[in-house]
N, C-alpha and C positions, 0 to 999 in steps of 0.2 A: 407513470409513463410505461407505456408496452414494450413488451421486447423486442419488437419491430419498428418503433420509433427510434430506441436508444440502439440497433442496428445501423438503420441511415444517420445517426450522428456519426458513428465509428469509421463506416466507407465513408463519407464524406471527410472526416478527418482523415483519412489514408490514403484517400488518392487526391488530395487536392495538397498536400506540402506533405518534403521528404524529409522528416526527420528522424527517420529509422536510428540511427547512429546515437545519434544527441538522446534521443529519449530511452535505449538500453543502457547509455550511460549515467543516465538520472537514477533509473530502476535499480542498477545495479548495485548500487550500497544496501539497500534493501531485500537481495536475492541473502537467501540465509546464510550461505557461507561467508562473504563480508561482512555481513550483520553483527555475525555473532564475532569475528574479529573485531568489528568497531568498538561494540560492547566490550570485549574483553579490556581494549585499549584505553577504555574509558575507563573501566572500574582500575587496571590498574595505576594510572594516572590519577587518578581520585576526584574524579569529572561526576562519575556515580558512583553511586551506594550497592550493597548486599541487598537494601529493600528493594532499590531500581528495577534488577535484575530480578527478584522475585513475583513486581507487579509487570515485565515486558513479559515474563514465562508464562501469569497465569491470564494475560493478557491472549495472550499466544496459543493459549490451551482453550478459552472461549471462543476465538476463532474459528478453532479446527472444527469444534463443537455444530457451532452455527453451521459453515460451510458440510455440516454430513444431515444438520436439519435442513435445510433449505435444498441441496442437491442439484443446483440453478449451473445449466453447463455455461461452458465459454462461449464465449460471443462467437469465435473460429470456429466450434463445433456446433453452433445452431444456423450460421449463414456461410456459404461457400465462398460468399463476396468478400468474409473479411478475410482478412492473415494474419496466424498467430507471426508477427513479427520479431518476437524472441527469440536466442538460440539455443533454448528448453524449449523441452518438451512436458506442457505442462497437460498433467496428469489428474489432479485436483478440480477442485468444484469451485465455480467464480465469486458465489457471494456469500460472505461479503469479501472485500480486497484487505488479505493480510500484508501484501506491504503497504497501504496506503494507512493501513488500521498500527501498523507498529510506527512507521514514518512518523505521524501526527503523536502518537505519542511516547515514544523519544524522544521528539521534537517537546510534547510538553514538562518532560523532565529536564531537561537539558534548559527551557526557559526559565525555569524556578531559580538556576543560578546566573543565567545569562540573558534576564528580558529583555535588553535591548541590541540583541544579534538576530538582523533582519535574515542571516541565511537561513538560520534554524526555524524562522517565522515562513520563509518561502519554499524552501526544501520539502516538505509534505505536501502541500499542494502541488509541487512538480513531478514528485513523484505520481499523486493520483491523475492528473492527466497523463504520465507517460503510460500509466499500468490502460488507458482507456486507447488512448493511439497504439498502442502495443497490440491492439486486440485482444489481451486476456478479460479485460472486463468490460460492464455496460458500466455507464456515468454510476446509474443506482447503484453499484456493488460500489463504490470509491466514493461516493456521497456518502451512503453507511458505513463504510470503514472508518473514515472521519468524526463522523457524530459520534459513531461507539467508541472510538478512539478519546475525544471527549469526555464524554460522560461515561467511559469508564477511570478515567482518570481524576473529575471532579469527584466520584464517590470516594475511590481509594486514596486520593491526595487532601483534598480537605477537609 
C-alpha cells in the first residue's frame, strides 16, 4: 500500500469521528513512562519474570534498530492534512510502531498466564488503531509492529 493511500485512511479517520481523547487514552499505557511503571508493577507483583523484562528490552532495542533502518517519517510530517494529535512531540521515525510492537507483546506474555482475559487479547489492537488515528503512524508501521511483535515472541518463547 502507498503512502498516499494509507494517508487518505488516516484524514479520513480524523475528520470523520472525534476521538481524540479516548484514543491518547488507549495510547497512553504504552508512552514509556507508564510503561515502564506497569512493568515495574508487574514484575513486582510477580505477574512477570527477570526474563519478561529482558525479551520487552531487547524487543525494544530491535525497534529502535529498524525505525533508524527504515527512516519512514510520520504520517504529520509527510501530509499537512494530518495532525499529530498527541500531546508529544514526536521526534522519532514511524516504522515500525513501538507501542503497538511492545502492546502485542506484553500482551503476549501476560497471555501465557492469563489466556482467557479478553482485555489483554483487545488492548493491542486498540492501541495500534489509536497510534493510526493519532497520526503518528500509517496502518503499515502498526500492522508490522504486530507481526514482529509476534514472531518475535514465537522465536524467543517457544
Amino acid at each position: 500500500m502507498s503512502d498516499m493511500k494509507e494517508e487518505n485512511i488516516i484524514i479520513n479517520f480524523q475528520n470523520k469521528i472525534d476521538l481524540q481523547k479516548v484514543m491518547k487514552m488507549i495510547s497512553l499505557p504504552v508512552n514509556w513512562e507508564w510503561f515502564l511503571a506497569i512493568i515495574i508493577i508487574l514484575y513486582s507483583k510477580g505477574i512477570i519474570q527477570r526474563k519478561d523484562i529482558i525479551i520487552l528490552l531487547a524487543g525494544e532495542f530491535l525497534v529502535i534498530i529498524l525505525k533508524l533502518l527504515f527512516s519512514r517519517k510520520r504520517p504529520f510530517d509527510s501530509n499537512n492534512e494530518i495532525n499529530n494529535l498527541t500531546d508529544r512531540n514526536v521526534q522519532d521515525n514511524s516504522f515500525p510502531s513501538g507501542h503497538t510492537f511492545m502492546a502485542f507483546l506484553l500482551s503476549a506474555l501476560l497471555l501465557d498466564k492469563y489466556p482467557k482475559n479478553n482485555i489483554i487479547k483487545i488492548f493491542p489492537v486498540l492501541v495500534a488503531i489509536s497510534r493510526v488515528y493519532l497520526g503518528v503512524h500509517y496502518p503499515s508501521d502498526v500492522l508490522f509492529g504486530a507481526l514482529f511483535a509476534k514472531i518475535f515472541y514465537n522465536t524467543l518463547v517457544l
